[in-house]
Wavefront OBJ file of the C-alpha trace (Angstrom):
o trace
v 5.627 -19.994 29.410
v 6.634 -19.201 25.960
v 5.810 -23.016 24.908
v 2.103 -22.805 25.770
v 1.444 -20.667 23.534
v -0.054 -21.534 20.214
v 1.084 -19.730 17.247
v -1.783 -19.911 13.814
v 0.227 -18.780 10.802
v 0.018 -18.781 6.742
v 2.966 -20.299 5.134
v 3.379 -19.887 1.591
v 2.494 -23.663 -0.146
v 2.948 -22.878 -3.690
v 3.703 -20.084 -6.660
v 0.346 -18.980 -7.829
v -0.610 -18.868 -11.219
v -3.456 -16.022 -11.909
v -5.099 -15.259 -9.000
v -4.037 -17.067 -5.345
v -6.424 -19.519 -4.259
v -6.312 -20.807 -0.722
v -4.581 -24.012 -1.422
v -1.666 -21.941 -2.155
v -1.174 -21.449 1.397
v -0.666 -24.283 4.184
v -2.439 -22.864 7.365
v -0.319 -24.095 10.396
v -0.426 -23.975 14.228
v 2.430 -24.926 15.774
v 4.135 -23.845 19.425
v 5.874 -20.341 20.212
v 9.746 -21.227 20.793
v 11.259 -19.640 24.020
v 13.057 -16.953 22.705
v 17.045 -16.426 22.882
v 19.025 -13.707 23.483
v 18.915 -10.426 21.565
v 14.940 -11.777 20.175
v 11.559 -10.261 20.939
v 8.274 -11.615 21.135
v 5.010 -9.982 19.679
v 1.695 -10.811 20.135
v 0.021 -9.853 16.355
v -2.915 -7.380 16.309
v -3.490 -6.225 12.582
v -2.103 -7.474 9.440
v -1.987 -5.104 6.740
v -2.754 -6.587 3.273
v -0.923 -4.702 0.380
v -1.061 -5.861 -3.566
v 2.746 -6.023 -3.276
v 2.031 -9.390 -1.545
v 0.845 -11.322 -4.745
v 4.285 -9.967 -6.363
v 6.123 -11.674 -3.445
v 4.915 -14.800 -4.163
v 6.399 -14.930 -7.391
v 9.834 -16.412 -8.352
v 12.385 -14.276 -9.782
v 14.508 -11.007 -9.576
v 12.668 -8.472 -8.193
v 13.292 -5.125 -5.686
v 13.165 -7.863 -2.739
v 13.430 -11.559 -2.710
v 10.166 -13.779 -3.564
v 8.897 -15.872 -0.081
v 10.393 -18.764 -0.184
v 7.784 -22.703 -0.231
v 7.629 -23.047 2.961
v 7.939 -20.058 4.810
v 5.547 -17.654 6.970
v 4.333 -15.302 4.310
v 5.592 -12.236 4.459
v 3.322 -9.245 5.260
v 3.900 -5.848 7.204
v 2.162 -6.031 10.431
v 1.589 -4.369 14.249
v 1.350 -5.886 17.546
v 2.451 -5.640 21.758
v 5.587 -6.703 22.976
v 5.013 -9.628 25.340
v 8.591 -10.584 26.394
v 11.973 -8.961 25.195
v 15.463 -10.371 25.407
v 16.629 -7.035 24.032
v 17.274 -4.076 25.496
v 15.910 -1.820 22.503
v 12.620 -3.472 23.233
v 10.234 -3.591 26.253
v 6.984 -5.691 27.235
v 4.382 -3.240 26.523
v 5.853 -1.711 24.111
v 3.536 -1.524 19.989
v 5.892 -2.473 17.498
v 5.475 -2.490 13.977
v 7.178 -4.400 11.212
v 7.253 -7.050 8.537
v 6.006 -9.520 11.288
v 4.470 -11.977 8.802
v 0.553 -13.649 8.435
v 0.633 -15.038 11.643
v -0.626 -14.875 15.339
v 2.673 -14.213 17.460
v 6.213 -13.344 15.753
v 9.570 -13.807 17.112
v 11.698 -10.650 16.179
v 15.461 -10.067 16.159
v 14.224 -6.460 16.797
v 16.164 -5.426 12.822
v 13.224 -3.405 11.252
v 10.913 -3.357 14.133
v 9.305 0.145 15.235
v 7.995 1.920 18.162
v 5.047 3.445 17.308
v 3.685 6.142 19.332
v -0.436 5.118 19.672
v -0.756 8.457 21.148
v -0.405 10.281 17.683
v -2.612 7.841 16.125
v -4.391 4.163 16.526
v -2.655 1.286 15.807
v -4.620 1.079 12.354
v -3.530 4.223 11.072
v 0.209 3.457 11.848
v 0.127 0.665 9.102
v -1.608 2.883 6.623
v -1.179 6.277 6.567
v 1.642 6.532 8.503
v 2.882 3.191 7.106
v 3.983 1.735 4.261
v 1.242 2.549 2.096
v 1.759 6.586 3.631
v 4.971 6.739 3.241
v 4.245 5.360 -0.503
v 2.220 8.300 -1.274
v 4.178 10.851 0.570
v 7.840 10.301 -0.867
v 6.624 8.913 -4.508
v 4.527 12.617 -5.160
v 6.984 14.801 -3.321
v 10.197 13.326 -4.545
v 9.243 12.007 -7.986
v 6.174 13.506 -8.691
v 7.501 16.609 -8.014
v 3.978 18.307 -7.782
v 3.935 22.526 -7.778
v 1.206 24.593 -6.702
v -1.429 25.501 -9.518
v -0.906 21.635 -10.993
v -3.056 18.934 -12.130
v -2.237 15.473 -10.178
v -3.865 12.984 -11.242
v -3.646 9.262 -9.251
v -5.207 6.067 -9.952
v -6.714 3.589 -7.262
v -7.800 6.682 -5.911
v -9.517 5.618 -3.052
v -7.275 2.735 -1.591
v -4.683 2.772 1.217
v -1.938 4.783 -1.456
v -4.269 6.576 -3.150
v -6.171 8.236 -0.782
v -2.400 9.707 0.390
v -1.774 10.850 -2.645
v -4.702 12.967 -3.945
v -4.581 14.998 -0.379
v -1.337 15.676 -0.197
v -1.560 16.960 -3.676
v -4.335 19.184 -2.200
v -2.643 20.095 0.693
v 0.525 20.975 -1.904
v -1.943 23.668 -4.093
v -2.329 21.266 -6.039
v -5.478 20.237 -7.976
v -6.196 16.272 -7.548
v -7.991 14.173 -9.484
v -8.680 10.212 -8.675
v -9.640 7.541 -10.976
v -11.780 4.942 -9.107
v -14.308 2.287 -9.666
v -17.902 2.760 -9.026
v -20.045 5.825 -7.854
v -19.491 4.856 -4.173
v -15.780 5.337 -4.232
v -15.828 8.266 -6.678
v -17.932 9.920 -3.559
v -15.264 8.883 -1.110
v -12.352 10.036 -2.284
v -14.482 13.368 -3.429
v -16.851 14.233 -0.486
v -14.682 12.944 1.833
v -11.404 13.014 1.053
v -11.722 16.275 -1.026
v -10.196 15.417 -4.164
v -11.557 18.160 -6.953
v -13.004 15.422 -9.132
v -12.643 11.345 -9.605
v -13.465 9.280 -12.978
v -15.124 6.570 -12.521
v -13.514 3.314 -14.990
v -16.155 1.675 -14.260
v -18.640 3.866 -16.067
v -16.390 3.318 -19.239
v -14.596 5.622 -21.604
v -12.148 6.609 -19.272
v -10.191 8.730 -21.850
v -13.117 11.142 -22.225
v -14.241 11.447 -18.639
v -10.257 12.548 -18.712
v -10.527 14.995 -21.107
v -13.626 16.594 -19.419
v -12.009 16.557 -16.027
v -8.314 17.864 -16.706
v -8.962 20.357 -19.676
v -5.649 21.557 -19.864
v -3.808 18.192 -19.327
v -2.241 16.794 -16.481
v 1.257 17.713 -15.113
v 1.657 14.409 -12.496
v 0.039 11.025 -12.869
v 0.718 8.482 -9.898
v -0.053 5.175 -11.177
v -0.937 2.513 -9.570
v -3.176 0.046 -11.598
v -1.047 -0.077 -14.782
v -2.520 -1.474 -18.273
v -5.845 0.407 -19.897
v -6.041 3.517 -17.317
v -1.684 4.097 -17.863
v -2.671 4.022 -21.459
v -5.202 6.506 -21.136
v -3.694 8.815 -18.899
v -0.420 8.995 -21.389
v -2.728 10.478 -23.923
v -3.560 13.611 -21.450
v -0.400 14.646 -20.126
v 1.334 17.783 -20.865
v 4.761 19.067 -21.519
v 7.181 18.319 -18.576
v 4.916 15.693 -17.084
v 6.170 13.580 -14.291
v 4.854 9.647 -14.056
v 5.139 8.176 -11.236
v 4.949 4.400 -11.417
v 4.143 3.063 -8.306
v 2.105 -0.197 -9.430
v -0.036 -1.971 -11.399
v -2.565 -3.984 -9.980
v -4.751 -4.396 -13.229
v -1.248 -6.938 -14.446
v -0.902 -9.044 -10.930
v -2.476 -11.762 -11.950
v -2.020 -12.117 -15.459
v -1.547 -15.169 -16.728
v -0.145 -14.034 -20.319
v 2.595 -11.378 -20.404
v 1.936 -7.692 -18.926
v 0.485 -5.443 -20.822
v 2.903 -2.554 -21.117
v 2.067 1.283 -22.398
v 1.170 1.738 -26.245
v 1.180 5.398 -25.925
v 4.627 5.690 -24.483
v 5.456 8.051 -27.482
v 3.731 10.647 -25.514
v 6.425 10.540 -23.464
v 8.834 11.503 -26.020
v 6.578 14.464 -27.726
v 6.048 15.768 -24.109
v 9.634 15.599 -22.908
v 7.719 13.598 -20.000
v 9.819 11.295 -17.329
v 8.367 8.124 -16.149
v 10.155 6.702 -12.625
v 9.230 3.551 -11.199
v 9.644 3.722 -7.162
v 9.984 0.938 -4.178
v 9.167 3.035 -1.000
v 11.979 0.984 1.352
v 14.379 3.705 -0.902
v 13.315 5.812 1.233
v 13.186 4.210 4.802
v 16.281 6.224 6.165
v 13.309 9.587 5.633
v 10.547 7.959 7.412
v 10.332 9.495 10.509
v 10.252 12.875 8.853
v 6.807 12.010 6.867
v 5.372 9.969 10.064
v 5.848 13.604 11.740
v 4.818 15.905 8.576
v 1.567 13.568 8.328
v 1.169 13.019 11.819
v 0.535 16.934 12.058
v -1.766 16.823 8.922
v -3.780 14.161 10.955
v -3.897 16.246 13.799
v -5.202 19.396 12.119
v -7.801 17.389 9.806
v -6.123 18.352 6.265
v -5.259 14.475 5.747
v -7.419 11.463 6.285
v -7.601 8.332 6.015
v -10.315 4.982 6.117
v -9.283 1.633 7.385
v -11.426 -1.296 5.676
v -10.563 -4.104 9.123
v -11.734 -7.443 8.579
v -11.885 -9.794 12.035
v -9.899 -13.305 12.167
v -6.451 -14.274 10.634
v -7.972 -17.790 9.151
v -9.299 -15.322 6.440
v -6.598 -14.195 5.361
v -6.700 -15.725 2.051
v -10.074 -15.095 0.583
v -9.285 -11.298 2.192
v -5.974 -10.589 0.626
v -8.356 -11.268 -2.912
v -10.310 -8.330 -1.669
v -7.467 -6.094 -3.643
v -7.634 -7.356 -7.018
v -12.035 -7.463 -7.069
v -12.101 -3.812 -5.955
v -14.294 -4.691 -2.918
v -12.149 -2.609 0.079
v -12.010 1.142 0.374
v -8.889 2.270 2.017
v -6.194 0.576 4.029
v -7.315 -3.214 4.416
v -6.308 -5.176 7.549
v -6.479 -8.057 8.987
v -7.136 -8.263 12.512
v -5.742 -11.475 14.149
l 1 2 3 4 5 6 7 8 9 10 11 12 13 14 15 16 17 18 19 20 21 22 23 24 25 26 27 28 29 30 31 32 33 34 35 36 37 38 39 40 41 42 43 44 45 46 47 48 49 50 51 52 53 54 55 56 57 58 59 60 61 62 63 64 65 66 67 68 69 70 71 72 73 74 75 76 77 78 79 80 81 82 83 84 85 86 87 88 89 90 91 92 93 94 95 96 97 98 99 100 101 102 103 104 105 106 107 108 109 110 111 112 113 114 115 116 117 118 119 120 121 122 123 124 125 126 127 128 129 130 131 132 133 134 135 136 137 138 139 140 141 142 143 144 145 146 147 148 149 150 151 152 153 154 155 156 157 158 159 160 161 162 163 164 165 166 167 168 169 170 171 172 173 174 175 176 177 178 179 180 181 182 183 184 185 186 187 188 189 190 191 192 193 194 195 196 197 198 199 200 201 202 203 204 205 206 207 208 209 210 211 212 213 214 215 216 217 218 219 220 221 222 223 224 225 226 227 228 229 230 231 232 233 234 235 236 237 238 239 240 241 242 243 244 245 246 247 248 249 250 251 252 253 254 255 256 257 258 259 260 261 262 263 264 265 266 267 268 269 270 271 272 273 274 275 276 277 278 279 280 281 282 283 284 285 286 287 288 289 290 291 292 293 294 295 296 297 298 299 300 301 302 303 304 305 306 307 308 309 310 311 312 313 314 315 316 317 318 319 320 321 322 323 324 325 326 327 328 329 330 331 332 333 334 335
């Protein structure tokens, strides 16, 4: 029976100021409800962690409402059917979805995937051919607008988006260079990932290492730490560039205002574009990219590292694990 069973969640106690601490979070257990017609029940496997998360927790406008006190917070996530009361849905079945930090979910089925665990594991559906995939894919093709014979440059190089975006670039003709912290991720998302070069931030004057490693400028820079590295990037592009702001992880947990681009005049004396982009624009197109990628998977031209750490009750000190730079590649949580 439904009731037995014990469901261990994270509900969102409080709006964090600077970084989240575990007291903002109430950690609850509390009884799965029998489920009514037209619901679904799924037993929670991973939890992917994104950065967007800390935005979520914030009050105000934004692309998608904040989590509200109280409730389960929110947080893309995969699982196993265990009982259906729709007929879209069957026991077995590996769903994915915005099933929230929490053991079991009760689904209306709105926004809840099939995924096909015979193209890939369950792991690499919530990364690469997840959200954070589907973020790379349609933010360089469709914005970025990369050509063969350009310079793509992408920051957070070697995390869950990142990664994505330096080897499609490759795979595109492009060349691709990552900005990353420390040696050991520089050699990732090189050696292994085979991006042409990587500067490391860490190692300091990031605006030189730049001008060593793209010579002749770069054409596409896909941003997603914001503040000192947008800055220094803006000072390297060339004419026609396309930025691609994606996010800016370096400004989540500010506690004075955001710190936006002083060299934004480049823009202007490059004839340059900058485009912010939310991936759920482009939900209608997923299934196209699941297949393009799933094929790039298949024949080894695109790969992918999953950082899985074991046991939902640490989920709060491992969501932090974004903003110190400890994780390399997709991090989830597995229940």
């Amino acid at each position: 029976m439904t009731g037995e069973r014990i469901n261990r969640q994270f509900r969102l106690a409080g709006r964090p100021i600077g970084v989240p601490k575990r007291s903002d979070w109430a950690y609850d257990e509390v009884p799965v409800p029998p489920l009514e017609a037209g619901q679904v029940l799924v037993q929670v496997d991973l939890i992917s962690l994104d950065p967007a998360m800390r935005g979520w927790m914030n009050e105000g406008k934004s692309y998608i409402k904040p989590v509200e006190i109280g409730e389960v917070m929110r947080a893309g996530a995969g699982g196993r059917v265990v009982e259906s009361r729709n007929a879209a849905f069957s026991p077995g079945d590996t769903v994915t979805g915005a099933l929230g930090v929490q053991s079991w979910s009760v689904s209306e089925g709105k926004g809840l995937d099939k995924v096909d665990l015979a193209l890939a594991p369950l792991a690499k559906h919530l990364g690469v051919l997840g959200m954070p995939g589907m973020t790379g894919y349609f933010g360089l093709l469709e914005i970025g607008q990369p050509k063969a014979g350009e310079t793509v440059v992408v920051s957070g190089a070697a995390g869950a988006v990142g990664q994505v975006v330096g080897q499609v670039a490759k795979i595109k003709g492009c060349r691709a260079v990552g900005i990353a912290g420390g040696p050991e991720k520089c050699d990732y998302v090189v050696r292994e990932l085979g991006f042409d070069a990587c500067v490391d931030y860490k190692a300091g004057d990031v605006k030189r290492q730049l001008r060593q490693l793209t010579p002749e400028g770069v054409d596409v820079y896909f941003d997603n730490v914001g503040g000192d590295i947008l800055d220094a990037v803006l000072t390297q592009i060339r004419r026609k560039a396309r930025i691609v702001i994606c996010g800016a992880i370096s400004q989540y947990n500010n506690t004075t205002p955001i710190k936006g681009p002083s060299n934004y005049l480049s823009l202007l004396v490059n004839r340059a574009r900058m485009e912010g982009m939310v991936v759920f624009d482009w939900a209608p197109r997923y299934g196209e990219a699941v297949k393009q990628m799933g094929e790039w998977l298949r024949e080894g031209r695109l790969k992918s590292r999953e950082d899985i750490v074991e046991g939902i009750e640490h989920f709060p000190e491992t969501l932090l694990k974004l903003f110190t730079g400890e994780n390399i590649g997709k991090l989830l949580l597995r229940v």
